[in-house]
C-alpha positions as CSV (number, residue, x, y, z in Angstrom):
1,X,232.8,84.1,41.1
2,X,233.2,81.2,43.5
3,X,234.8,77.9,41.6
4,X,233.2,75.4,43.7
5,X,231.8,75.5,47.7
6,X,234.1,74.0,49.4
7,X,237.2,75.4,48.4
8,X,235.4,78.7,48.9
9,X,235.0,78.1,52.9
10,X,238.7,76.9,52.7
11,X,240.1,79.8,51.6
12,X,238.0,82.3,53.3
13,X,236.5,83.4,50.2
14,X,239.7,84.0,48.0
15,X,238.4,83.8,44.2
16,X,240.9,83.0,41.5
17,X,239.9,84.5,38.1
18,X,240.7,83.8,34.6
19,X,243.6,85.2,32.8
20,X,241.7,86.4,29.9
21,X,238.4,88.3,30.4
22,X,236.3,91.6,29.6
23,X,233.9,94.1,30.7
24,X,234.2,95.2,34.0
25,X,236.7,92.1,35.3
26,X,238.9,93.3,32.3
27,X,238.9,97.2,32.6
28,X,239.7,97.8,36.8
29,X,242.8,95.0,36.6
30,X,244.3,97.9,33.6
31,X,243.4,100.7,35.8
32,X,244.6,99.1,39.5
33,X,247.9,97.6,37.5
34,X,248.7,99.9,34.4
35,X,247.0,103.3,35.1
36,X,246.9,103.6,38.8
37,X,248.0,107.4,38.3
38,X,244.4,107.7,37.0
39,X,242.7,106.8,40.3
40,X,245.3,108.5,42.4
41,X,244.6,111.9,41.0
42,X,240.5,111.3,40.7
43,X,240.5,110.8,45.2
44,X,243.0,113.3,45.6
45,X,240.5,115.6,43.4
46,X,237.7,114.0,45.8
47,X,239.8,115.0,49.0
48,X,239.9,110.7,50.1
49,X,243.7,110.9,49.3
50,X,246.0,113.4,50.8
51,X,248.6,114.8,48.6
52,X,251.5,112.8,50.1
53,X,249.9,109.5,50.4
54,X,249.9,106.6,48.0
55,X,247.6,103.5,47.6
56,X,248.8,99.9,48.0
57,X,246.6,98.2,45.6
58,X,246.1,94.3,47.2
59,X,243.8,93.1,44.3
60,X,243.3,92.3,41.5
61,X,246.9,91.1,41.1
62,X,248.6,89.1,38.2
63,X,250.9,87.1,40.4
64,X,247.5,86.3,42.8
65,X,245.9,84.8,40.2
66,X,243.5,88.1,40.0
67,X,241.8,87.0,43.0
68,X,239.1,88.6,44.6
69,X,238.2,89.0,48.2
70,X,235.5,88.9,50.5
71,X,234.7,87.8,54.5
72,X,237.5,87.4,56.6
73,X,239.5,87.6,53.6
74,X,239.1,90.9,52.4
75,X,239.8,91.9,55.6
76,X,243.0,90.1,56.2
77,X,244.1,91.4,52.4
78,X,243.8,94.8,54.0
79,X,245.2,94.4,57.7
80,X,242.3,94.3,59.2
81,X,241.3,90.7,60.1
82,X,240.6,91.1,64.2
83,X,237.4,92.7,62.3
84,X,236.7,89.1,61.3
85,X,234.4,88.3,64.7
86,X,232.7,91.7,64.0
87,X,231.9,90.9,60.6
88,X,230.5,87.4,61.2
89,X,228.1,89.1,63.5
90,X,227.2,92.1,60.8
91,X,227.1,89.8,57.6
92,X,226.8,85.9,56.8
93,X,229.2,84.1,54.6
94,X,230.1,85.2,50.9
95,X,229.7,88.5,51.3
96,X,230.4,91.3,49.0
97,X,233.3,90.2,46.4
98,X,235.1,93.4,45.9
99,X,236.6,93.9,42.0
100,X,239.8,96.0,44.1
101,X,241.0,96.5,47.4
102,X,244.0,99.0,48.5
103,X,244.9,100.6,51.2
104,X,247.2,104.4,51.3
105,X,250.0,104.5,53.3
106,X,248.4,106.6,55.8
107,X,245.9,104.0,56.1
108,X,243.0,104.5,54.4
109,X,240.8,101.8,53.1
110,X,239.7,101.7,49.2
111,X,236.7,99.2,48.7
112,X,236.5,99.0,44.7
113,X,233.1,98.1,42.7
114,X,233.6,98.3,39.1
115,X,230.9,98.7,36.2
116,X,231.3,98.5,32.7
117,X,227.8,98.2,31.3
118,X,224.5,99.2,32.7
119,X,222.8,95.5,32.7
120,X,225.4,95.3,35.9
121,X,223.7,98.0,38.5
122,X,221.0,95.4,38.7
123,X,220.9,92.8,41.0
124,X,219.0,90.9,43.7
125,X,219.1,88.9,47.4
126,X,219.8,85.1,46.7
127,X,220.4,84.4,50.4
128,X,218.1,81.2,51.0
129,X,218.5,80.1,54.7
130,X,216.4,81.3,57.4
131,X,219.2,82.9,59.5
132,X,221.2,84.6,56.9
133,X,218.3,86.1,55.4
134,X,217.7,87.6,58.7
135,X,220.9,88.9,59.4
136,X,221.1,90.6,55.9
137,X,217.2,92.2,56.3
138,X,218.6,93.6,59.8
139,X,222.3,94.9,58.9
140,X,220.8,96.8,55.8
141,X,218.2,98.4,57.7
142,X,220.6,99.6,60.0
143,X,222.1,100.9,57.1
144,X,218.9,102.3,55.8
145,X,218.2,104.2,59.8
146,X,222.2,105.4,59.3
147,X,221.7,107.1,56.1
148,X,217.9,108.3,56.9
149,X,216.6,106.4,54.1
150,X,212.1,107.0,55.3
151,X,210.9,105.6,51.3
152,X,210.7,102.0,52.8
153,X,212.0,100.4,49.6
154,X,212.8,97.1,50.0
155,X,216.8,97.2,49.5
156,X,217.0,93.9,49.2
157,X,215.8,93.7,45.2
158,X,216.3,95.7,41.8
159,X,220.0,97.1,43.1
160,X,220.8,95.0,46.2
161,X,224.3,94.6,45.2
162,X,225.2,98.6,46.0
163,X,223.1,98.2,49.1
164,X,225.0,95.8,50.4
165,X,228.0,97.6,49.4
166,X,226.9,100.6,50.9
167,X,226.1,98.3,54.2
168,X,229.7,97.2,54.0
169,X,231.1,100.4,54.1
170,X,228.9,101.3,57.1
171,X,230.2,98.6,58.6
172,X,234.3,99.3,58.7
173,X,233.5,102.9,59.2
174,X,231.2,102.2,62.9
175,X,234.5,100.2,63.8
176,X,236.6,103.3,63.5
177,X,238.2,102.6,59.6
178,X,238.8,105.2,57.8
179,X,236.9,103.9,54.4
180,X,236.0,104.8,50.9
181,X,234.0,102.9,48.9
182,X,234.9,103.8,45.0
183,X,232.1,103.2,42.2
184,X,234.2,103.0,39.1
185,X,232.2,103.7,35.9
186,X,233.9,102.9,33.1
187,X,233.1,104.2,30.0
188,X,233.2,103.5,26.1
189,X,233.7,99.6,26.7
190,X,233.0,98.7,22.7
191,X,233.2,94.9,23.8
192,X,230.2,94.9,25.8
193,X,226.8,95.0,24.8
194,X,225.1,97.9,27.1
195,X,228.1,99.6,27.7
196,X,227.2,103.5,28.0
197,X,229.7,106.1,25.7
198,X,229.3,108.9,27.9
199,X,228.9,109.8,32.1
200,X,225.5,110.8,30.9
201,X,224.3,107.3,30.2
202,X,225.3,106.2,33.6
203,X,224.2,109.7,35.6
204,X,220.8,108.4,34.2
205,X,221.2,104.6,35.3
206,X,222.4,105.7,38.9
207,X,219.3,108.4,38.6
208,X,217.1,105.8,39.0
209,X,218.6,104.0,41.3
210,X,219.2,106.5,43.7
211,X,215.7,107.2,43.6
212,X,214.7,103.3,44.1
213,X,216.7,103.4,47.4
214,X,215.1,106.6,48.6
215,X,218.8,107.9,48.4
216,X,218.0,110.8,45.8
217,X,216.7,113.9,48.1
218,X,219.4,112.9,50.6
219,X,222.7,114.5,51.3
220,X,226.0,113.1,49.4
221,X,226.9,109.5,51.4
222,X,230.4,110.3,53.6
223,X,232.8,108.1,51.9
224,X,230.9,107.3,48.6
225,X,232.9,108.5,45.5
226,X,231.8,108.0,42.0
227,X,234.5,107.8,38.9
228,X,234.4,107.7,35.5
229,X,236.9,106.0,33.7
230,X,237.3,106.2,29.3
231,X,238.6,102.8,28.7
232,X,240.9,104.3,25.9
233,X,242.9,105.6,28.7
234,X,243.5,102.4,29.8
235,X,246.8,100.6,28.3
236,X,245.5,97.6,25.4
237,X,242.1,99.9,24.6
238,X,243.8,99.8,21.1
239,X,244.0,95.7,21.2
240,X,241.0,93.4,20.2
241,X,238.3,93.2,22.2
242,X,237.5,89.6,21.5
243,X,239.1,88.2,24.9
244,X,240.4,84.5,25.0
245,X,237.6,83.9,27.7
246,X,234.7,85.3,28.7
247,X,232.7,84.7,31.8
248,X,228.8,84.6,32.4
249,X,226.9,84.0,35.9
250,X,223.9,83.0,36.1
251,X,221.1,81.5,39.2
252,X,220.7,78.4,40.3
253,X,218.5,76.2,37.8
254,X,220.2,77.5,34.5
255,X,220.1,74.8,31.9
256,X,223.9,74.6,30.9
257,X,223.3,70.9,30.1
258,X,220.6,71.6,27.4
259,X,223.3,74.4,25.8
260,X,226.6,72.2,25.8
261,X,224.9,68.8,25.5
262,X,227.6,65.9,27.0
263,X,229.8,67.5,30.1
264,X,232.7,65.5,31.1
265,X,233.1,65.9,35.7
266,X,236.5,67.9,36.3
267,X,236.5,68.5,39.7
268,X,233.7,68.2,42.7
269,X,233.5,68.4,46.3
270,X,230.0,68.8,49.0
271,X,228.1,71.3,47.6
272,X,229.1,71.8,44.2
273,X,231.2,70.5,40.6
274,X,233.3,72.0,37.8
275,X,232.1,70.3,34.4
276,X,234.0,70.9,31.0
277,X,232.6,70.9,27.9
278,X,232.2,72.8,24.1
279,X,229.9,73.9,21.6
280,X,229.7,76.2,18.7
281,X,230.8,78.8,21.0
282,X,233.7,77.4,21.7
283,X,235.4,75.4,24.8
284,X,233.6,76.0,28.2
285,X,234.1,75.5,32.7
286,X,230.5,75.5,34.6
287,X,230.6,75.7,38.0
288,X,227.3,74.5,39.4
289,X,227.3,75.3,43.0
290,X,223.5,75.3,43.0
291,X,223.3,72.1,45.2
292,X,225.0,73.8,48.5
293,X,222.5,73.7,51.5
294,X,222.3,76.9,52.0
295,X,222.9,78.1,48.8
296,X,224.5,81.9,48.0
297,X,224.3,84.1,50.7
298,X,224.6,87.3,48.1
299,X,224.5,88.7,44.9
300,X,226.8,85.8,43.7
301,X,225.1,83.4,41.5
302,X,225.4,79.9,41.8
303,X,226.0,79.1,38.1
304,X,229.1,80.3,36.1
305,X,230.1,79.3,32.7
306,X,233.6,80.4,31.3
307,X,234.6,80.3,27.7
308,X,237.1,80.0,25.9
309,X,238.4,79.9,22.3
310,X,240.6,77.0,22.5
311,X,240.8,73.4,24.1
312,X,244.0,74.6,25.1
313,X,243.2,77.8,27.1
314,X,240.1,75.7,28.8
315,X,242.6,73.0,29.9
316,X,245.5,75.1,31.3
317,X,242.3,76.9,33.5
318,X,240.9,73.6,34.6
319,X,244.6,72.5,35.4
320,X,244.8,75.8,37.8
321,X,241.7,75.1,39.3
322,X,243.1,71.6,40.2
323,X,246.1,72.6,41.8
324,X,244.3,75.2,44.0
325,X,242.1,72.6,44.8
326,X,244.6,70.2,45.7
327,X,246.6,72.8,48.1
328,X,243.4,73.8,50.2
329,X,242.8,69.9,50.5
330,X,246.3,69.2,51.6
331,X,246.5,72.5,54.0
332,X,242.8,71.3,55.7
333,X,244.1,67.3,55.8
């Protein structure tokens, strides 16, 4: 998630994420950076990677603060960025943030959406502004026409984020990419409340939305590939769950203030503001960007609250976010 507005348009939608997480956020840095055997041999076993290639994993990355990507910068990440004008045209700003992004040495693009519990398949439009609206409504039903989608569901509600994944996909492949986009299921996540223990929970999950989409009676997608990932493959499975932060998003309107009482202003700019404060729970970072004019112009919420288990750990984060606000500032003055 974003850290504040205008930072975000600075860096062309590079997100910095914590150090310490779970779910999700947690499981697909372990697979991209400890286990990346494991995806290798699932898309050579789905026929998206040829025996003799290998993936160049771009994100998530340790030494790149585990950004994600989206816009023109998910495109630039994977060599692509004279698609930027294209894109700008097809989408509006912030985008689809993708969990991973790689790209095989023959080529071949690897858009990443991870899942670890089933609360995270849900998801709606938050786009406010007339025009971006618009453009959404139009590029998914192109995408809706493309696939031969006739149920006239409204793809814009109950599971917009794999619609607009699904849109995005559409989108590099009409401009002549060679593009997968990877659902990554993971399984048996013991930290997460939700999480299924078996492919069956989430064959069920993605039953139902399949049918909501009016994607069920139609043929596979091209390009779509669904994995399932046991977390105790993964390389600290065995290590405590409890993470030193966690990370919660919510919509515009959420009443932070009422849950951690006095907030102290750490950073702010048009549009948005970091706060700090704690509670019982422990030591937490909002990010309010629920003031921008425009507001979010996808699935990302406009509210996030980070926590952490010590002063210490909350500090070192706000500290980061500092200095990566002060470089954008410098580099745009």
């Amino acid at each position: 998630m974003a850290f504040i507005a205008a930072n975000i348009q600075e860096t062309h939608m590079r997100v910095p994420q914590p150090n310490q997480c779970r779910g999700s956020l947690k499981w697909i840095r372990q697979l991209i950076n400890g286990r990346p055997d494991l995806l290798d041999d699932e898309l050579r076993r789905a026929g998206a990677l040829v025996s003799d290639a290998s993936i160049n994993w771009v994100s998530p990355k340790k030494g790149d603060d585990w950004a994600e990507y989206s816009d023109a910068e998910f495109l630039n990440k994977l060599g692509y960025s004279q698609l930027t004008p294209a894109l700008s045209e097809f989408w509006p700003r912030r985008g689809p943030q993708w969990d991973a992004l790689g790209r095989s040495t023959d080529g071949t693009v690897f858009l990443v959406e991870a899942k670890a519990h089933l609360g995270e398949l849900q998801s709606t439009c938050a786009a406010k502004a007339p025009p971006s609206r618009a453009l959404i409504t139009s590029s998914l039903e192109r995408t809706r026409n493309a696939l031969g989608v006739t149920n006239g569901a409204d793809w814009s509600t109950h599971y917009y984020q794999y619609a607009n994944r699904l849109a995005h996909l559409g989108f590099l492949r009409d401009q002549g990419v060679q593009a997968y986009l990877v659902f990554v299921y993971f399984i048996g996540d013991t930290g997460m409340p939700g999480a299924p223990i078996s492919r069956a929970h989430w064959d069920g999950a993605n039953s139902a939305l399949k049918k909501h989409l009016g994607l069920a009676d139609l043929p596979p997608i091209p390009g779509v590939i669904d994995l399932y990932v046991d977390v105790s493959q993964l390389p600290d499975a065995a290590e405590d769950t409890n993470p030193d932060c966690t990370m919660e998003s919510y919509p515009a309107g959420y009443p932070y203030k009422e849950r951690f009482g006095t907030l102290s202003n750490v950073l702010a700019a048009d549009g948005g503001a970091v706060y700090a404060g704690d509670n019982a729970e422990g030591f937490a970072v909002i990010t309010d960007e629920g003031t921008v004019a425009d507001v979010i112009e996808e699935d990302i919420d406009c509210v996030t609250v980070r926590l952490f288990l010590s002063r210490q750990d909350r500090d070192a984060y706000v500290a980061q976010l500092r200095e990566q606000f002060n470089r954008n500032r410098r580099a745009r003055d």
